[in-house]
N, C-alpha and C positions, 0 to 999 in steps of 0.2 A: 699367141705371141706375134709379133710386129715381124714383118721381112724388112729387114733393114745394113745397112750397113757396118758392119762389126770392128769399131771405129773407136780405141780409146775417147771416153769423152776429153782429156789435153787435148788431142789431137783435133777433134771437132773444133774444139775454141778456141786453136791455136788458128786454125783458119778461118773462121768467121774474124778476128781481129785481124790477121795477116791480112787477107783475099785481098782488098782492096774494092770489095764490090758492098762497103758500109756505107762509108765515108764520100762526099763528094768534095773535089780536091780546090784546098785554103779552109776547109771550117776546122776548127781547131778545137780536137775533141776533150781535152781537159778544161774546156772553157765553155762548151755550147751544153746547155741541160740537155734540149733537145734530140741532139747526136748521143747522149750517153746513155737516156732511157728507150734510143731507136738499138743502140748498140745491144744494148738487152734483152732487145726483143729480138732482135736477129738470131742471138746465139740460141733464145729458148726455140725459136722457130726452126733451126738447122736441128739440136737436138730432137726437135719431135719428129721432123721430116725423115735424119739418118741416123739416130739412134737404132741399135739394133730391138733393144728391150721398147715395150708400152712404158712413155712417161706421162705424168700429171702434171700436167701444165701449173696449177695452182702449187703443188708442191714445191715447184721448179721458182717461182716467184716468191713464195713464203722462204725456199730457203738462201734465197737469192737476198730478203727484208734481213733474216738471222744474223746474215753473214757481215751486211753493214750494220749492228747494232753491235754483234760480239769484236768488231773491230775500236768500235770505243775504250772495249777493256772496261767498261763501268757495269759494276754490278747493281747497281738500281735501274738501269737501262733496260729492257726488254720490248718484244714486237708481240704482239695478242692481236688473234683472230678475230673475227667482227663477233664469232658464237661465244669464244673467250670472256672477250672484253663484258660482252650482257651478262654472261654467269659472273664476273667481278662484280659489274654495277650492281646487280642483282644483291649479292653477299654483304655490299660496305652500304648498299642507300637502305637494304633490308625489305624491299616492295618491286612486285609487277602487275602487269595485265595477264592474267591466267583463269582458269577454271579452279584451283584450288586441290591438285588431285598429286601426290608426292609417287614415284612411278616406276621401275625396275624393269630390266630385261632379265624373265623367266621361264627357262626355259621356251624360248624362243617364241613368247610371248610380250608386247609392252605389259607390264602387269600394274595394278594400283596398290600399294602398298599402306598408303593412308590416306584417306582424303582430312584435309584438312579442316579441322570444326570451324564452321559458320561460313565454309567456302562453296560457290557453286555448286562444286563437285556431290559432294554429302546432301545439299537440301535438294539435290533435284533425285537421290536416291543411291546413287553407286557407292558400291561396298569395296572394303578391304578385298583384294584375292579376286576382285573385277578384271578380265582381260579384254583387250581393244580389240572390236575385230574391222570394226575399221573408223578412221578420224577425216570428217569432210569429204567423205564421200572416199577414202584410199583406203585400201587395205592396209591393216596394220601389221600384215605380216611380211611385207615387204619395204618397214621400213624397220631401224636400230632406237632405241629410246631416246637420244638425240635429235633424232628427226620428229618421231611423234611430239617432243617437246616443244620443238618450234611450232609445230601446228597449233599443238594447244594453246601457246600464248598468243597474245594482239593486242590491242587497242581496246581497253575496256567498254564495255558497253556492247559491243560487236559479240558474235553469236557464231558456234563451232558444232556439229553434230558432231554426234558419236555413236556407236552401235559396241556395247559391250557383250561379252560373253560370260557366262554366271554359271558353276556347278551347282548341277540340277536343275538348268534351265536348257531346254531344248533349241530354243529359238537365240540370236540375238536380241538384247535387250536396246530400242533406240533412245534418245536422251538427248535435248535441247539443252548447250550451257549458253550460259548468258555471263562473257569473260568480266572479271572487275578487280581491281587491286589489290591483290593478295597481300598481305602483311606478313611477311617472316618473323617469328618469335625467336631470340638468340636464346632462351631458355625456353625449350617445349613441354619443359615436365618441370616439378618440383614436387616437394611435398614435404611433412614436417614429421619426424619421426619421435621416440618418446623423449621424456627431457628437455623438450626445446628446442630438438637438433633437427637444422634442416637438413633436407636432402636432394642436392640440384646434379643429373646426369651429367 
């Protein structure tokens, strides 16, 4: 925990606004961009300085983004993250740059869960129930499936090691992917049942 000063935060931003040590005197802060986004950093900058608690600085700015978006009052309006926004583009365009490997935190393992047919992942040999033990060279148990996510994707064509773990296999298993545009099916199953009758999950 942070030594710090045990400082309602009002109180913190009542003075970084009050102080008079933002502002240089005649600019006119309801009018100068510049002073408004200086103004913001001041305050997060005071806050991390004499806050009593550890803040996240990134936190402090995203919700700092929230707070002018919920002020429109429009509910089609929203602020998404840069990792967001790719898992959106990702969902509506249906394609990336990946290995091709669908992927779960288990048991405090990244785990494979499916690799996807005709992707990467599956022709170069990794099985369902494959655990990461490490991605580009980092250990995969110090990072959340989010993070191994980003590793694994890029720029297709470009190239990711991996070192899988395999029950009943003593050793790390190593694995050359060679990333390339994976294709999302919005139906991954179907099949047709007796009568005619299809059957789509």
């Amino acid at each position: 925990m942070r030594r710090g000063i045990a400082t309602p935060l009002f109180v913190v931003v009542a003075s970084v606004l009050a102080g008079g040590w933002l502002l240089q005197e005649g600019v006119d802060r309801a009018e100068n961009m510049y002073v408004r986004v200086r103004v913001l950093q001041e305050v997060v900058d005071r806050i991390e300085s004499s806050f009593v608690e550890e803040v996240d600085e990134n936190a402090l700015y995203n919700a700092a983004i929230d707070g002018l978006i919920e002020d429109l009052h429009d509910p089609h309006s929203s602020f998404l993250p840069a990792s967001d926004y790719e898992d959106l583009r990702i969902r509506t365009e249906g394609e990336y740059g990946g290995v091709g490997l669908e992927v779960v935190d288990r048991d405090g393992y990244v785990t494979v869960v499916t690799p996807i047919p005709g992707g990467p992942g599956i022709r170069v040999g990794i099985r369902a129930g494959d655990r990461f033990h490490r991605i580009d060279g980092i250990r995969a148990d110090t990072m959340n499936t989010d993070q191994a996510v980003e590793l694994l994707r890029g720029r297709p064509g470009t190239s990711v090691g991996v070192e899988m773990l395999r029950p009943g296999v003593d050793e790390p298993i190593p694995f050359t992917l060679e990333r390339e545009v994976i294709q999302l099916r919005a139906v991954p199953f179907s099949a047709m049942l007796e009568d005619g009758v299809g059957y789509v999950p």
